[in-house]
N, C-alpha and C positions, 0 to 999 in steps of 0.2 A: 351500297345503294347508290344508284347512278343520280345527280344531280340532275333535279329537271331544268332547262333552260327556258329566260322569262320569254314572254311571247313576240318582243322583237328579236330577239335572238333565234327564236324557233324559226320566223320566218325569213330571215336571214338565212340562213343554213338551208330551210328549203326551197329559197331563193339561187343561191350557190349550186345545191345539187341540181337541180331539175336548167339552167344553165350550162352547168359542166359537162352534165348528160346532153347534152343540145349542139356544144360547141366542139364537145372531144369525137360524137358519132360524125359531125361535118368534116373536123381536120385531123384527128389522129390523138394520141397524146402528146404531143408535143405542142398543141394548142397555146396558145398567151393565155397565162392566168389572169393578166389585165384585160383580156376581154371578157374573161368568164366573170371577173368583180364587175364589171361594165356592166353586162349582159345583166347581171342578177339584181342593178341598181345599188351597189352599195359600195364601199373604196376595197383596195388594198388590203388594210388593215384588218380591215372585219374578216374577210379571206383568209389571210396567212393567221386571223384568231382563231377560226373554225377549224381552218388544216393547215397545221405548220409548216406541211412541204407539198410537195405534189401527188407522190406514193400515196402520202394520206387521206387527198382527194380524190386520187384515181381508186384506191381502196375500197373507200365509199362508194361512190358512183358506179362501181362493176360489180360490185357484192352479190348483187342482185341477179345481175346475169350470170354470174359465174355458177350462181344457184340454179340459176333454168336450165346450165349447161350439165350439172350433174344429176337434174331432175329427168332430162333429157334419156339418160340411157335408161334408166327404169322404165320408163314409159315406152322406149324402144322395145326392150326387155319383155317386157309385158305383152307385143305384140306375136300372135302365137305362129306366124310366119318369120322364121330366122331372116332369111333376106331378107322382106317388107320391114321387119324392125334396123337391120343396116340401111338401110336405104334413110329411113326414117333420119335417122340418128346421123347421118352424113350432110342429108341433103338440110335438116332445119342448124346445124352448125355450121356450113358454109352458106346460108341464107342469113346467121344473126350476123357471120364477118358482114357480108356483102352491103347489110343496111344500115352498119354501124362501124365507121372507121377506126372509131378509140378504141370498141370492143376487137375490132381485128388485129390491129395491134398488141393486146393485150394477150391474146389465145397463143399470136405466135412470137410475143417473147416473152422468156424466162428471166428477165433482168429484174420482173415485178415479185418475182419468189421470195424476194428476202421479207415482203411481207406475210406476215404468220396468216392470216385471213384467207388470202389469194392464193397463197401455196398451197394449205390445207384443202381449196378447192380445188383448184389445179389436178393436185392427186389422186385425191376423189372421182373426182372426170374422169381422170385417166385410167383408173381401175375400174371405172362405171366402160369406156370405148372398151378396155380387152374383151372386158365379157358380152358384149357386142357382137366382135369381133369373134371370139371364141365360138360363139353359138351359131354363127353363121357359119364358122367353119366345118367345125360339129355336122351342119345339117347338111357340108358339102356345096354353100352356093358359095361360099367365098374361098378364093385362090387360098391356097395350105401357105405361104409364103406371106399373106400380107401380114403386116404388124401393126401397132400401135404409131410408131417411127412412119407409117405412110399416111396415117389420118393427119399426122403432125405436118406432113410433104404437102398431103392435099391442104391444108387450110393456108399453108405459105403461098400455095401456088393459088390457091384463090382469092387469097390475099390481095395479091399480085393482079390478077385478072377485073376482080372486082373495082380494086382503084385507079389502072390503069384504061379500062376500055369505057368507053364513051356509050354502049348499050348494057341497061342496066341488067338484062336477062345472060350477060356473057357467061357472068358465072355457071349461070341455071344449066348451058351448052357445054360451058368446059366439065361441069358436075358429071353429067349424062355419060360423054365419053368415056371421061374417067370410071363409071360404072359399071359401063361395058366392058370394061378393060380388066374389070377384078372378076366381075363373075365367073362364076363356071356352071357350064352347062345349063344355062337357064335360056 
């Protein structure tokens, strides 16, 4: 039975999270944990009490999207046009990098694997994009060639696009291309 915590601690913690979600989408994860205790009102201490490390914060803090990112393909999946459901499924994963720098970081690196939480989704996702992928193939709009390894390419490169260009829509332009560039025959 999980211990409930008293209600300065609660608020603490939801202090902390709703900060670190604030501070990691503006600067990446490599954010200062001293500004995320700043930002939340509270020191140090109370911080590394709630997450001992960083992993454990970032853990937190992306649980949740990592969840929409796996919710994601179903709802793709679901849609009864193979493209339209890739399209889908491309274009709102390179839309949650583009609005969220920690989350971008996070999709394209594997160094956060060793937590059991994040990995477990991770994989999930991943096996949620084949079958995406697969079904688009299936129905003949998607290149016989692409793979899972290029949804992994597109999100580095939109990574990239998204934090580097000074118009927020770059992404949206490089996305597009990029779609054209897999289809077939549409």
């Amino acid at each position: 039975m999980a211990t409930r915590l008293r209600a300065d601690a609660e608020r603490n913690r939801a202090a902390l999270l709703h900060a670190a979600r604030e501070i990691f989408g503006e600067q990446g994860l490599d954010a200062s944990l001293d500004e995320i205790a700043r930002r939340a009102g509270v020191g140090n201490a109370t911080l590394y009490r709630r997450f001992p490390s960083r992993r454990d914060l970032i853990a937190e803090v992306f649980a949740g999207q990592m969840n929409e990112w796996v919710e994601l393909a179903d709802r793709s999946l679901a849609d009864p046009d193979p493209w339209n459901g890739f399209v889908i499924y491309v274009t709102r994963v390179c839309e949650m990098q583009a609005t969220d720098r920690g989350l971008s970081d996070l999709l394209v690196n594997a160094s956060f694997d060793d937590d059991e939480r994040l990995a477990r989704l991770r994989a999930t996702a991943q096996r949620g994009a084949v079958e995406v992928i697969d079904r688009a193939q299936r129905a003949g709009s998607l290149r016989a060639d692409f793979t899972r390894l290029d949804i992994r390419m597109l999100m580095m490169a939109n990574a990239g696009v998204a934090g580097r260009s000074s118009d927020a829509g770059a992404w949206l332009r490089h996305l597009t291309l990029f779609l054209e560039g897999v289809a077939t025959g549409r």
